[in-house]
N, C-alpha and C positions, 0 to 999 in steps of 0.2 A: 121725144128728145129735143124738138125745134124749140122748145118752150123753155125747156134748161140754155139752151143757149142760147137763147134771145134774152133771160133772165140774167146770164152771168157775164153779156154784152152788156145791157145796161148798166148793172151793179158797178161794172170796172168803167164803164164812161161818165158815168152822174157820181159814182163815190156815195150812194146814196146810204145817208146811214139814220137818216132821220124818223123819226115816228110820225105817224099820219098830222099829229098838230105842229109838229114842227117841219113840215114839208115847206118853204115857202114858193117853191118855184113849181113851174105849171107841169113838168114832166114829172117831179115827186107826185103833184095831184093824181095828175092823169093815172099813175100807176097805182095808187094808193085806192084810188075808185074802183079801177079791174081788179084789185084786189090782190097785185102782182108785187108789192112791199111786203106781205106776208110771205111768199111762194121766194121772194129770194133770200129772205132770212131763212128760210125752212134749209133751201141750198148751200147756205153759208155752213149752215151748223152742220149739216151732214156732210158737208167737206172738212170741217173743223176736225168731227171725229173722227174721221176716215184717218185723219191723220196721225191723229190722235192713238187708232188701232193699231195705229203700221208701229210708227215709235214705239210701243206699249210690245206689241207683240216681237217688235226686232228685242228689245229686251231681256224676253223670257229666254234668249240663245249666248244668255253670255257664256261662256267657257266650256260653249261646242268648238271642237278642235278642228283648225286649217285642214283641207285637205285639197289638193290642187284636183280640178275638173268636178269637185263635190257641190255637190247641191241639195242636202239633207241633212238632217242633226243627227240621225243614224250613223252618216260616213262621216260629215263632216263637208264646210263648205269648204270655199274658193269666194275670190270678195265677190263676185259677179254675180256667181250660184246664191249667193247668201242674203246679194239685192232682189235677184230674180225671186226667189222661193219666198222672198217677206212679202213683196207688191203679190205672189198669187194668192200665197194663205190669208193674205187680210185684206186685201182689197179687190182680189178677181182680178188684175192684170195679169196678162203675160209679157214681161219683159223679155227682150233678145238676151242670148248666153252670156256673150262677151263685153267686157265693159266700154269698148269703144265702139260697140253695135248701141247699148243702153245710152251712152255721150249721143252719138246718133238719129236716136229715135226719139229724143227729148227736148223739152224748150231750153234754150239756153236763159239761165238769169243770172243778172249781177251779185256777188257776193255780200254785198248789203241788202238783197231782197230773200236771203235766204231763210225760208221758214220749215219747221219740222216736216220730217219727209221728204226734203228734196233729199236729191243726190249731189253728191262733194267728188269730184274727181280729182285723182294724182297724176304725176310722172313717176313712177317708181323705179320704169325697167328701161330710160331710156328714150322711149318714146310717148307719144301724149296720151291722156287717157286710159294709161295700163291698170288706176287702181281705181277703185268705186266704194262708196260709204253707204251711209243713210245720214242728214242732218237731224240731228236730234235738239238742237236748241243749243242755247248760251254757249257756241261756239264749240259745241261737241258736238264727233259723231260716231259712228257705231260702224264695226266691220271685222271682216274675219282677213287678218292683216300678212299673214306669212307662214311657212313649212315651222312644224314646232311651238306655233303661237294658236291664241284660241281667241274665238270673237269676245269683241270688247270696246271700250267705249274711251276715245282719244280723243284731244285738245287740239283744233286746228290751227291751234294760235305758235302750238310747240315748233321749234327748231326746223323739223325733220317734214313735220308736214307742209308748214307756211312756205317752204323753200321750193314744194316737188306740188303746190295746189295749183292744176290745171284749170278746173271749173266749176259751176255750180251750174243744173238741169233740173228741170220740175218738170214732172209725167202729170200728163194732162190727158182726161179723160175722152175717148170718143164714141159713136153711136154702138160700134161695132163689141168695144169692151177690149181694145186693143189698144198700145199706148200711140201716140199720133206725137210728132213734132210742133204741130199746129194747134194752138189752143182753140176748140171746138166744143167745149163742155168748161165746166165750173173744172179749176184747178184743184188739184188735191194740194190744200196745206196743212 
């Protein structure tokens, strides 16, 4: 695992996006030699998809119905249950229950760094962090939203939610396969 994240250290410090002949600087070389330009594209993509699975599969759950404390499409989720159970069935995480245990356990990023997969939190009930999504791209995102409502797929840009958007959090992977606050592995986007 030292090698994934010495890989996805570099990648985020050199920006490296070049091909062996258009490396011109000596740490492109150097790594292009070890052979270590192929090994973080290899990284890239398979975070790509990773994320790729998560959106894809939060999807297949649209109009499983709310249900508070639920965490399956059998009962029905809760926003929390419904982030937890996508990060385990597609990607092997276990995320915490509650969504300001998941705000918690996750990196924080800016709202213009947000890419598919992360997590969007609200203020819904008063206090910060009461509600949790999944980012799904062009400004939407996916969640099982309320008592009598069913997961579904919402415009962050709307009235209701721009007003009550607390955060955006990217889960990033660690040695153990458990979500870490600390980016220590190649980011899931």
């Amino acid at each position: 695992m030292r090698i994934a994240t010495l890989l996805s250290s570099l990648l985020l410090a050199t920006n490296v996006h070049a091909t062996p002949a258009e490396a011109p600087d000596d740490l492109s070389r150097f790594l292009n030699d070890k052979g270590l330009l192929a090994q973080m594209d290899q990284v890239r993509q398979k975070v790509t998809h990773k994320a790729s699975d998560l959106v894809l599969n939060a999807l297949g759950f649209l109009g499983v119905p709310y249900l508070r404390g639920g965490n399956s499409a059998e009962t029905g989720f809760d926003c929390s249950g419904f982030v937890k159970a996508m990060y385990e069935q597609t990607v092997g995480l276990i995320l915490p229950r509650k969504a300001e245990q998941q705000a918690a356990a996750t990196q924080q990023i800016d709202r213009s760094e947000l890419q598919p997969g992360d997590l969007v939190f609200f203020n819904t009930l008063r206090r910060a962090f009461s509600h949790v999504g999944i980012y799904i791209g062009e400004g939407k995102f996916i969640h099982s939203p309320k008592p009598g409502a069913q997961v579904r797929v919402e415009n962050m840009g709307g009235s209701y939610w721009s007003r009550r958007f607390d955060g955006a959090r990217r889960v990033t992977l660690t040695q153990a396969g458990n979500v870490s606050a600390a980016p220590t592995e190649p980011e899931l986007r």
